[in-house]
N, C-alpha and C positions, 0 to 999 in steps of 0.2 A: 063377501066383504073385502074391500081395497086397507090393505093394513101395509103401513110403510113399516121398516124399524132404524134406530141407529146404531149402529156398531163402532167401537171405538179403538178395538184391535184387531189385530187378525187373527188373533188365537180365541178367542169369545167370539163366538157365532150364536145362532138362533138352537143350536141342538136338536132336540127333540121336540121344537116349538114346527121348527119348519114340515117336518114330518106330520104334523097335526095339519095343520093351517092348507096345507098342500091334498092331502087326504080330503078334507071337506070342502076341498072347492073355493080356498080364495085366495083371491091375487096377492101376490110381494112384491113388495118393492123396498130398496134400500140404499140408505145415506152414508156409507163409510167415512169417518171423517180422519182414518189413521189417513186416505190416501190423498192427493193435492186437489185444492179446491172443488171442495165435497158442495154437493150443489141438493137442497133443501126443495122437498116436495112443495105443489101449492097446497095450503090444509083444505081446500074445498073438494080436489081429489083423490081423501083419503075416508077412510072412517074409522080408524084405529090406528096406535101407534106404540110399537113395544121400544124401550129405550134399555138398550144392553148392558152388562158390566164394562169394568176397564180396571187395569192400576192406578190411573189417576183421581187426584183429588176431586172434589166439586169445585175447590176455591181456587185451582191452576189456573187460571183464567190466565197467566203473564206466559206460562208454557204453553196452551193451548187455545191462542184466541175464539177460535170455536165454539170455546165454552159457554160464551155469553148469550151467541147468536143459538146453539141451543138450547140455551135454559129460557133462552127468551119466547122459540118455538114453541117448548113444552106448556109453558103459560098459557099462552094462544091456542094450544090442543085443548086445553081443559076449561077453558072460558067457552071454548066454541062448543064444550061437551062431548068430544071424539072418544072413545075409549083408549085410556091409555094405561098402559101397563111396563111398569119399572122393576128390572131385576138388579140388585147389588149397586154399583156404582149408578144405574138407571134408577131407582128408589129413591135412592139419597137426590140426586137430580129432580125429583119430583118435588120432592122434601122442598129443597130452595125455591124452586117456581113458583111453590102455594105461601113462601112467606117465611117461613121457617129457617132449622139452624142443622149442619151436619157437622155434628165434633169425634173427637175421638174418642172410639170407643173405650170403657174400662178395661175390657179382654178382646183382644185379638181373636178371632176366629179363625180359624185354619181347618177341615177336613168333616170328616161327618157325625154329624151331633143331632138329636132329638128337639124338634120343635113341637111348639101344644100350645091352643090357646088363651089368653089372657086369662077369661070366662069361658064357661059352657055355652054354648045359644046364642051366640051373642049374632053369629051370620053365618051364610053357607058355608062360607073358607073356614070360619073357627071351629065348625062341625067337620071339615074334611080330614082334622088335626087332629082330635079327639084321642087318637091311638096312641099319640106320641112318637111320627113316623121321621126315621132319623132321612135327614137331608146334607149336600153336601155347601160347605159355606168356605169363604175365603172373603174377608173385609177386617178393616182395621177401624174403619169409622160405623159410626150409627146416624140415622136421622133423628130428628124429632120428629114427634107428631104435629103437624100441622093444626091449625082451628080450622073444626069442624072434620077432622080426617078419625077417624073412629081404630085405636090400638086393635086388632086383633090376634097378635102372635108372639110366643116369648122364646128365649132357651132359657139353659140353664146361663150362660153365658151373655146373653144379651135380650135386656127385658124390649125391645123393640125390635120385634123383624116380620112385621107386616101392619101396612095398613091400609085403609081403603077411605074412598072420598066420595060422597053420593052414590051411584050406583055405575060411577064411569071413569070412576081413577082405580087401582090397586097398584101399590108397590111392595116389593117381598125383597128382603136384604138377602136370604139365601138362594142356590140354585140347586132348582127341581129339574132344571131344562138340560143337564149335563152332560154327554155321552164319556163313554170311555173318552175315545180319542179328546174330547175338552180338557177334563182335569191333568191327561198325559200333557196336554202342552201347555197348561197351569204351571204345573210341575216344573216344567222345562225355562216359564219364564220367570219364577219365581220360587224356586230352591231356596235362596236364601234369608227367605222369611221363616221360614220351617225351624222356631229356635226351640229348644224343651222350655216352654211354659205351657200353664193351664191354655185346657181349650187352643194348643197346637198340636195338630200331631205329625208326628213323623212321614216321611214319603213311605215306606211300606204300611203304617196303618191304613193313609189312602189309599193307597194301592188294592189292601183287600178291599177295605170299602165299597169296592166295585160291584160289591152283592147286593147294595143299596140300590144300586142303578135305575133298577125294574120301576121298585117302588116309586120309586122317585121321581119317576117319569109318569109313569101313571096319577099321580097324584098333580103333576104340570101338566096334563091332558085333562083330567077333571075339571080345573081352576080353569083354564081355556072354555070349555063346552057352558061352564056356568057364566063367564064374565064376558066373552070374546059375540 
């Protein structure tokens, strides 16, 4: 399979997505748009499309003109029926495509927290979650659900953090896809969101959290094998 992705900084990469994708035999290719005149695949040569986190809003559109001309690809991916798949700031970008709204979340997310879904049965992914397997998150906003995009995942912290759209959209607000070296440079470019409230934790809680890792990735290797 030809899967493009967009990347929006250079400290969020593909993670443990590229090590999958790479392992079973299919092409990448990728759109950076931190770097100058980021230049946009044609969608007839692709068949997948992962859209990555970032710090930025969805609604920067005046700091990032970029923004439109991706939110306007993404559109076009999912009308055309590509598989697409949105992580953190790529979720919520999906969110707008299909019509929808990204506000501020109640609770800030910050570090690694227990997701589980909505219902029991409801799909494969809500079955993957069953255990209440802790993952690592960093957002301050949430999506809506889209019409027609089916809720499948909660925290305790934020009742939306996944959903899916016929059998060729999924967007996940947290990251499975993480390696160490990711969250260290999280860390690095965002300290200063790390305040004592709920649902933030501190740089050494993350830090251990690092036991999570395995888990974590295996459970972004699953969702790939089933969706991808």
């Amino acid at each position: 399979m030809r899967v493009h992705y967009f990347q929006h900084v250079a400290f969020e990469g593909l993670g443990c997505i590229e090590t999958w994708l790479l392992e079973h035999g299919h092409t990448i290719t990728v759109t950076r748009f931190y770097q100058e005149d980021p230049v946009l695949p044609d969608l007839n040569q692709i068949d997948a499309l992962i859209i990555l986190g970032g710090p930025m809003c969805v609604y920067d559109d005046y700091k990032y003109p970029w923004l439109q001309t991706e939110k306007a690809f993404i559109e076009d991916a999912i009308t055309e029926k590509k598989k697409v798949l949105g992580i953190c700031l790529g979720a919520q970008l999906i969110a707008i495509a299909m019509g929808t709204f990204v506000n501020t979340a109640p609770r800030k997310e910050i570090g690694w927290y227990p997701v589980y879904p909505v219902r029991e049965g409801i799909s494969w992914i809500a079955d993957l979650f069953t255990d209440r397997p802790v993952v690592f998150h960093w957002h301050g906003d949430q999506f809506e659900v889209p019409y027609g995009g089916l809720n499948l995942l909660r925290s305790e912290g934020n009742q939306n953090q996944a959903f899916s759209y016929q059998d060729h959209v999924l967007a996940l607000q947290f990251h499975a896809e993480v390696t160490a070296a990711a969250v260290t440079a999280m860390l690095t470019h965002g300290t200063e969101e790390l305040i004592p409230v709920p649902f933030v934790q501190a740089e050494l809680e993350i830090l251990d959290g690092f036991e999570h890792l395995d888990q974590a990735n295996e459970l972004m290797y699953a969702i790939l094998r089933n969706f991808i």
